[in-house]
N, C-alpha and C positions, 0 to 999 in steps of 0.2 A: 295441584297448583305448581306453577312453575317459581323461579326466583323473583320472578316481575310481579306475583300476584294474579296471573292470569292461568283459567282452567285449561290443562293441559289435557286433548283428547285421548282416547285411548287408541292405543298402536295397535294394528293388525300386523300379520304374521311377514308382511314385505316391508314393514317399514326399520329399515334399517340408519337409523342415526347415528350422528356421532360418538353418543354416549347409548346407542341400542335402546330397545325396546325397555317401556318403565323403567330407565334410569339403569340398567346394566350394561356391564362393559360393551367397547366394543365386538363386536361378533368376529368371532374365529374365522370362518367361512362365509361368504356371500351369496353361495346356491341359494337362489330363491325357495325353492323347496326343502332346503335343509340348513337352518341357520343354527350355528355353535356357539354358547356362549362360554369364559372361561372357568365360572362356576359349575358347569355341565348340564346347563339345561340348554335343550335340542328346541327349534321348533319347526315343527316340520310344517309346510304350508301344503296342502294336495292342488293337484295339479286342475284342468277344468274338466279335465276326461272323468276322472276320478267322483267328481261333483257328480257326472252326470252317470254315472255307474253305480253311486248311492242313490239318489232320484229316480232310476229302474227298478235297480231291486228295491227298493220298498215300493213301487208301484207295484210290480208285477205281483210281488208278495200279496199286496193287500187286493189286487185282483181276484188274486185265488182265497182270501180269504182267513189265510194264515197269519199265526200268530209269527214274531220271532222267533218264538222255543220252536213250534212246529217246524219252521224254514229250517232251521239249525240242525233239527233230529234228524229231518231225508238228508239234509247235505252230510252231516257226519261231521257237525262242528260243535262250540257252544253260543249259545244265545248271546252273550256281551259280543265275543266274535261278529255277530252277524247285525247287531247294535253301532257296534266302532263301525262296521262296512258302511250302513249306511249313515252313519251321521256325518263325513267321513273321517274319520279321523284314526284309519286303520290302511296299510296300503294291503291291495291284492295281489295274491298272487295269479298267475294266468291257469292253472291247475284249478286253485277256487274256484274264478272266474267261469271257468268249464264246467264244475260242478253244479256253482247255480246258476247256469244256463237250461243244461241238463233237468236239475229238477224242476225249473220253475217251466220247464219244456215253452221255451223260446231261443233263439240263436244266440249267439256271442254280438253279434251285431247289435242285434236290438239291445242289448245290456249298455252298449257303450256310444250308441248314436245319440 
């Protein structure tokens, strides 16, 4: 609730107000993907590429039929790893990206169209 009495929604990772997100300072930084607060918490927003690069691999993944752990053992990662990939809230690097292309034996393209 705000000062008025009225319910206040809840903020998503680009709303950046005067007084920030739930009532925290203003934000250090304004990158949309990477907002600073002065108490130190970061929030990083992912980009829409990145949406759709989680949305693959767990498709692909459940295509074949694999678990997380599974995807994780061929790629040579661990399972939370490949959890944050797809929920997304873990960024890729382009080496990953190659890797679970490679196992999941489709292109880099199809990971990220």
């Amino acid at each position: 609730m705000d000062a008025n009495g009225r319910r206040r929604l809840r903020p998503d990772a680009h709303d950046v107000r005067a007084d920030g997100p739930a009532g925290l300072a203003r934000p250090l930084s304004v990158d949309p993907l990477d907002i600073s607060y002065p108490n130190g918490l970061t929030v990083v927003a992912m980009s829409p590429a990145m949406y759709r690069v989680a949305k693959n691999v767990r498709r692909y993944r459940l295509a074949r039929g694999w678990t997380q752990q599974r995807l994780a053992d061929r790629v040579g990662t661990g399972r939370i790893y490949i959890a944050q990939i797809e929920k997304p809230s873990k960024e890729i690097s382009l080496e990953m990206l190659g890797r679970l292309a490679k196992t999941l034996r489709v292109s880099l393209a199809a990971l990220v169209k």
